[in-house]
C-alpha positions as CSV (number, residue, x, y, z in Angstrom):
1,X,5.2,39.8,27.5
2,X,6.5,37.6,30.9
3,X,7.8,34.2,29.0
4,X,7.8,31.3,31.3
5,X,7.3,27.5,30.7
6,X,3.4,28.4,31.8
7,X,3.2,31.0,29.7
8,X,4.1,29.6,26.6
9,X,2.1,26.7,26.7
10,X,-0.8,28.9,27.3
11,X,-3.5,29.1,24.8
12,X,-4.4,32.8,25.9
13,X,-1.5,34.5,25.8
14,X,-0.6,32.8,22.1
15,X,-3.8,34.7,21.0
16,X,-3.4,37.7,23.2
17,X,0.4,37.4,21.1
18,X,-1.2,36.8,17.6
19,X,-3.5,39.6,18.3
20,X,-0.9,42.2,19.2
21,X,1.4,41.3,15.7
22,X,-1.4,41.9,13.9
23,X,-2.0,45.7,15.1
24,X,0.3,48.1,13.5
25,X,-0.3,50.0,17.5
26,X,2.0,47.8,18.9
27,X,4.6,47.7,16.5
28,X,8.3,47.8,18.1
29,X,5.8,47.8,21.5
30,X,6.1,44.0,22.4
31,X,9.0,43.6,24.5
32,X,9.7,40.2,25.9
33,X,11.1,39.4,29.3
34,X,12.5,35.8,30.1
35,X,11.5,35.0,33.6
36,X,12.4,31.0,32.8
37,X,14.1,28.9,29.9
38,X,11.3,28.1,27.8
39,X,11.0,27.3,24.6
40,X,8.6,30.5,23.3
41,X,9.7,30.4,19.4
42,X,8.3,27.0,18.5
43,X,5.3,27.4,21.3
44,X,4.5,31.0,20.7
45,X,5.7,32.6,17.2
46,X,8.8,32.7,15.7
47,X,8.7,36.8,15.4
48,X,9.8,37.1,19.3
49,X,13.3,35.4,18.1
50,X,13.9,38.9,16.1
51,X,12.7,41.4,18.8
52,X,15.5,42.4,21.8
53,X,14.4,40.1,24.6
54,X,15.1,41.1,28.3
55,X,16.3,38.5,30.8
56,X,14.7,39.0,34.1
57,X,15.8,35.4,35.8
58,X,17.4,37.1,38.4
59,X,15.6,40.2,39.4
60,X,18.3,42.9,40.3
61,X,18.1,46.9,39.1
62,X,20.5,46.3,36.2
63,X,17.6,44.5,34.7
64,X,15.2,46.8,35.2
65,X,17.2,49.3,33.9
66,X,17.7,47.1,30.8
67,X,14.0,46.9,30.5
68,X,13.6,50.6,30.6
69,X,15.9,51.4,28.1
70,X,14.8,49.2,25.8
71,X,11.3,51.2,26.4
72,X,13.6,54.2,25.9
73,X,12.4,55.4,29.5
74,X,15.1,57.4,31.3
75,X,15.3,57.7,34.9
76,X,17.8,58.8,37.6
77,X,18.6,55.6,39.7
78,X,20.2,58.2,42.7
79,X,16.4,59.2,43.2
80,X,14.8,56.6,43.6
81,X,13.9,55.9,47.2
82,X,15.2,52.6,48.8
């Protein structure tokens, strides 16, 4: 879930949110990435406070790689192509 200050004032992606909590299938799935400072636990749901959150204002392959392993994808930065 991309968290921005359009994002979280969005009505469809508070029900696309609610929606996915209430499915045991995306349980320890909902990872959320802070693009922006926003203020997503009073606008969204409180429950994204308690899950890691990955900060993705500056793009860079550190926080990629931060995103992955929180996914617990592996990968082998030497080959990737540049």
């Amino acid at each position: 879930m991309l968290l921005s200050r359009a994002s979280v004032s969005s009505l469809w992606v508070k029900r696309e949110l609610n929606y996915a909590l209430t499915k045991s299938r995306y349980k320890e799935r909902i990872v959320p990435v802070l693009l922006e400072n926003c203020n997503f636990e009073s606008s969204l749901s409180w429950t994204l406070s308690t899950t890691q959150i990955v900060t993705m204002k500056k793009l860079s392959r550190s926080t990629f790689a931060r995103l992955l392993q929180v996914w617990e994808i592996t990968y082998d930065a030497k080959k990737l192509k540049r």
